[in-house]
N, C-alpha and C positions, 0 to 999 in steps of 0.2 A: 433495381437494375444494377448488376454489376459493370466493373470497369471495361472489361471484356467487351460487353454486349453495347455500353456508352458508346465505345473507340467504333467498333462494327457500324451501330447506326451514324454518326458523326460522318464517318468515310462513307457512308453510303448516300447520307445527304450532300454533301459537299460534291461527289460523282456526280451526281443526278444534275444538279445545281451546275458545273462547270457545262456540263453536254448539252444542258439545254442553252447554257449561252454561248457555248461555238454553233450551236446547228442555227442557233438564229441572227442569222448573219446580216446588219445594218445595211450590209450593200446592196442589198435585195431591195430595201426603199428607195433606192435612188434611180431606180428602172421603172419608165411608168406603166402604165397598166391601160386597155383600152376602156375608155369614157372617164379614164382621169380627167377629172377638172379642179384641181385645186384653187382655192379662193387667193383672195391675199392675207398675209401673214397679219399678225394681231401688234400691237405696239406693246412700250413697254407696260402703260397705264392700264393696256386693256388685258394685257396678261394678267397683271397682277390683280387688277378686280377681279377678274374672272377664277383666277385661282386661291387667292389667300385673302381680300375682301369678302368674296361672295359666301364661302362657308365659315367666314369666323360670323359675318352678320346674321347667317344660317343658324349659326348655335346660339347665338344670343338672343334669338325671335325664340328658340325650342326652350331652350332655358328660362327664357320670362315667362314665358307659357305655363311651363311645368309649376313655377314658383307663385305665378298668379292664381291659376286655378288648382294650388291643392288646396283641398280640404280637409286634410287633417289638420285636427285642436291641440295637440301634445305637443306642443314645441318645449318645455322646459326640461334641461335633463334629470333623469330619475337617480335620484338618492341613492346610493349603493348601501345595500343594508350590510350592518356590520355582524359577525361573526362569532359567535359563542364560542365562550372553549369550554 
């Protein structure tokens, strides 16, 4: 891709990207909607499990998982054979 066609698409994401954030305008959440019932807000404790505990514990169950049950035998690394000239 030339520089030409970089600048083009560049400006053309960055348009797109700006429009979509004035047309979605934060103010619009703060008008309720009928059968709004919002609950009550979460604490700090329970934000944070919720967000940055609950998926790093997420990947460490995935990842133990993965490491406990592979089966493959080849763990040592292979010898790089060397080169004739």
């Amino acid at each position: 891709m030339d520089k030409k066609n970089a600048l083009r698409a560049g400006a053309l994401a960055a348009g797109t990207t700006l429009m979509m954030l004035l047309m979605s305008s934060p103010a619009l959440a703060l008008t309720r909607d009928d059968g709004d019932d919002p609950g009550t807000g979460l604490s700090v404790i329970e934000t944070l499990g919720l967000f940055v505990i609950a998926p790093l514990a997420l990947f460490a169950v995935i990842a133990g998982l993965v490491m406990v049950l592979d089966r493959s035998t080849d763990r040592a690394p292979k010898a790089k054979a060397k080169a004739r000239a």
